[in-house]
N, C-alpha and C positions, 0 to 999 in steps of 0.2 A: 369441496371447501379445503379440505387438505391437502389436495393435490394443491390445487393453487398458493395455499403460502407455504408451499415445499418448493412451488416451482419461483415466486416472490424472495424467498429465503436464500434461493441459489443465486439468484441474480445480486443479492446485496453482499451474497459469501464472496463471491467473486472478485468485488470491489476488495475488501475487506484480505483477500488473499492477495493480492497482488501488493499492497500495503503494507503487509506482515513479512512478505518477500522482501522486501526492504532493511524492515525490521532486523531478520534470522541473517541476512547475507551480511550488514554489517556488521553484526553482535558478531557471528561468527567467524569474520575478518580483525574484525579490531575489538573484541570483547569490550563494544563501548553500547548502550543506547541511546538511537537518534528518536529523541521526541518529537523531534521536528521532520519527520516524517510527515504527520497531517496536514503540517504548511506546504509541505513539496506537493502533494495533493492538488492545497488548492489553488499552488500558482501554475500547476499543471493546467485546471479549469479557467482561471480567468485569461490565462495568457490564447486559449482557446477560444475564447467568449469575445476578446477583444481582438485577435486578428477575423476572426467570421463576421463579427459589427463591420469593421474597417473593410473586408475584400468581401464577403458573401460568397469563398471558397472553403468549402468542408474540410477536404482534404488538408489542403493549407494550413488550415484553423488548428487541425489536430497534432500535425507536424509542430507547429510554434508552438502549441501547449506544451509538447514532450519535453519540444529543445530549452524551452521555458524551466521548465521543471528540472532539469538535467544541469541548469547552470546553477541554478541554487543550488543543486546538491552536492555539487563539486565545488561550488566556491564554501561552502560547509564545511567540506571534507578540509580545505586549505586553511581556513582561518580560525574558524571553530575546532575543532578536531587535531589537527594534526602539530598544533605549538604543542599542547597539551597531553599527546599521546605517551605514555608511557609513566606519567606519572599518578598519584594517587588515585583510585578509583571512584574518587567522588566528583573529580574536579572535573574529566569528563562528563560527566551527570548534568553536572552545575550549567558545564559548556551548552549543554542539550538545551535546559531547558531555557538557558537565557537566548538560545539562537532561537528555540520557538515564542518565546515573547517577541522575540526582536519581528521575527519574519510578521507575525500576527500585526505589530502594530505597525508596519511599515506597508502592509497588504490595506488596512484601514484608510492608511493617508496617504498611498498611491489611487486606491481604485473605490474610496470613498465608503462609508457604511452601512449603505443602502443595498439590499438582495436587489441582483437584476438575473432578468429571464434567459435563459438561451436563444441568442439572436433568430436560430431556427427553428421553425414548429416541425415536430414530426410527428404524422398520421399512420404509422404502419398498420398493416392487416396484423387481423390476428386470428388464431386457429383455434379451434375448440377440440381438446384432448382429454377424454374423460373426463368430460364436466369441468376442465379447467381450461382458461384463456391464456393463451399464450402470445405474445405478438411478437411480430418479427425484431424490432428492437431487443427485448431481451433474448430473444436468441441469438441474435450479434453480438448482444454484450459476453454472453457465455464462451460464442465459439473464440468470440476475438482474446477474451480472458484463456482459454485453455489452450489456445494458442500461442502465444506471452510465455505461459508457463513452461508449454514444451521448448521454445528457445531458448529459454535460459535455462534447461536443462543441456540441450544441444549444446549450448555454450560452453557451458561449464564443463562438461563432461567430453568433449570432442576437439575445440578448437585451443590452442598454446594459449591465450590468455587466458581460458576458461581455467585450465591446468596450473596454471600457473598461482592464479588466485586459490583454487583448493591449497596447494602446497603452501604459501604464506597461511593462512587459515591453519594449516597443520602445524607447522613452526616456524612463524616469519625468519627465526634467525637461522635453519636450515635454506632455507628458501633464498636466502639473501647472500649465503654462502655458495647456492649453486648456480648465483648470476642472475636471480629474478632481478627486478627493481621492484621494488614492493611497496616501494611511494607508487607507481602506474600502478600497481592490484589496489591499494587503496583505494585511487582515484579511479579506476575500474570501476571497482564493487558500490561505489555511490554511486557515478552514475547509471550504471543497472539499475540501482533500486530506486532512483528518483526518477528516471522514466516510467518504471513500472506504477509507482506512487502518482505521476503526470497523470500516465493512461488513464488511472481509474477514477484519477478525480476528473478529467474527460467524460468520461463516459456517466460517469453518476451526475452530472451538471445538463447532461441530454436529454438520461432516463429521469431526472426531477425536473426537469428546465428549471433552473435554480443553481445561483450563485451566489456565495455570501461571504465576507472576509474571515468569518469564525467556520466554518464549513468542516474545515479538515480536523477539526478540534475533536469532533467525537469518532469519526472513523479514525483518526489514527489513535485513539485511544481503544477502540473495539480490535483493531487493526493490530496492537498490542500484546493485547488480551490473547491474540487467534495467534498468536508467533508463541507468546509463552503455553496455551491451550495446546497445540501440536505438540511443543517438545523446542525448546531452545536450539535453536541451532541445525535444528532439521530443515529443510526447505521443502520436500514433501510433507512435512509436519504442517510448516506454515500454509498450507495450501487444505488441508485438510480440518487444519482448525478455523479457517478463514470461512468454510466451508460450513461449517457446523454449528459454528456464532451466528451467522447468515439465516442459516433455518432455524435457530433456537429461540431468535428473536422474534420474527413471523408468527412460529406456531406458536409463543408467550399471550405476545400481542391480540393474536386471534380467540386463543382461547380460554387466556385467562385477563388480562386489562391491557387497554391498546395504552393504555399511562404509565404503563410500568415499560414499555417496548425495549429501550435502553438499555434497563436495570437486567433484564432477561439475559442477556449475552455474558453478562458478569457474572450473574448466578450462575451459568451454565460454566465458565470456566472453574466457577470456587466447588462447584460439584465434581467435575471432572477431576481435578490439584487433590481433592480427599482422595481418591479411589486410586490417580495415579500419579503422583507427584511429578513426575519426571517429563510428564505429557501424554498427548496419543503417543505418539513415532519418537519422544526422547528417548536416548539413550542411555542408558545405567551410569555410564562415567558422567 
């Protein structure tokens, strides 16, 4: 029994981390938050949901989700974000949360407000690992999530724009002085995180078969929760508290009220903020 919502809890950390990756990559580019995170989410999934109805190609399906995802994020980053960059620090706040109204109600009266299924049923095997069930689907969701993360480590840490983007993040007006263009790292750094946001709202619309215009509402709020849980601004942090929310919730649910499931992720961050304000992996500054 514990195995199993240890190994339940990974699969939703998972989700939940790549969403926080979002989170940490912008905060830590443009010391702004995007609320609207959850929406990139779930136009990630519907834009998946509705190229598979229309062609009955997976791959396809997944591709247009991303690119789905990726255009919001960047036309976010242009309209939402970037008039307003530099000034007060509420008014980007303000900016966030009216772009996640906007997207939430614009996602209703594009794609109607009715849940629909995932066009495709999937049956996978599943294995039995001391006493717990494991199936092949959530092991793809795992490997394909720690694989995501190792890229955008690669990324960032290997390839000139990766480089580039740390050094804006470090002091854009350094960065701007040594010839970066830092309007491209901005628009960069969103779209990284709204593919990563795309993926997982992919993948959790497979693993629920289940889509709905409010979807993204509470994972990018848990999603949140798991970027400030880490450590602001960590991106290992973000992965580790994405991680930890994931199985905090599971083993709540399991074994103290599956009606409280939610509320458990939260607790679990207002515990961890007493003990370590700064995060797991924050750093002191």
């Amino acid at each position: 029994m514990l195995l199993q919502q240890l190994v339940n809890g990974l699969v939703a950390g998972c989700a939940y981390a790549l969403v926080a990756l979002g989170y940490t990559m912008i905060f830590g580019i443009l010391g702004i938050v995007n609320f609207a995170q959850g929406e990139i989410y779930m136009f990630g999934a519907f834009g998946a949901v509705l190229t598979l109805a229309a062609t009955g190609n997976l791959a396809l399906a997944i591709v247009v989700g991303v690119l789905a995802a990726c255009l919001v994020g960047v036309l976010l980053e242009r309209f939402a974000f970037r008039p307003v960059r530099g000034t007060h620090p509420l008014i980007p706040l303000i900016s966030a949360i009216g772009a996640s109204i906007f997207l939430s109600s614009l996602a209703r009266l594009i794609f109607g407000p009715e849940d629909r299924s995932f066009p495709m049923e999937f049956h996978p095997q599943s294995y039995q690992f001391f006493g717990a069930e494991i199936t092949v689907l959530q092991l793809i969701i795992m490997v394909v999530s720690l694989v995501l993360m190792a890229l955008l480590w690669l990324f960032l840490n290997l390839s000139k724009h990766g480089k580039a983007i740390t050094a804006v993040a470090m002091d854009s007006d350094a960065a701007r002085l040594s010839g970066i263009n830092v309007n491209a790292a901005y628009t960069t750094t969103f779209l990284l995180g709204s593919a990563l946001s795309g993926m997982a709202g992919i993948l959790m619309a497979i693993y629920y078969n289940a889509t709905a215009p409010g979807m993204g509402l509470l994972p990018g709020l848990k999603a949140f929760s798991a970027a400030i849980l880490g450590g602001v601004g960590s991106i290992p942090g973000a992965i580790v508290g994405g991680l930890v929310l994931g199985v905090a919730e599971n083993l709540g649910a399991a074994y103290l009220s599956s009606h409280f499931k939610d509320a458990f992720a939260f607790i679990a961050l207002v515990l961890v903020l007493i003990i370590r304000p700064r995060g797991i992996m924050g750093s002191r500054s």
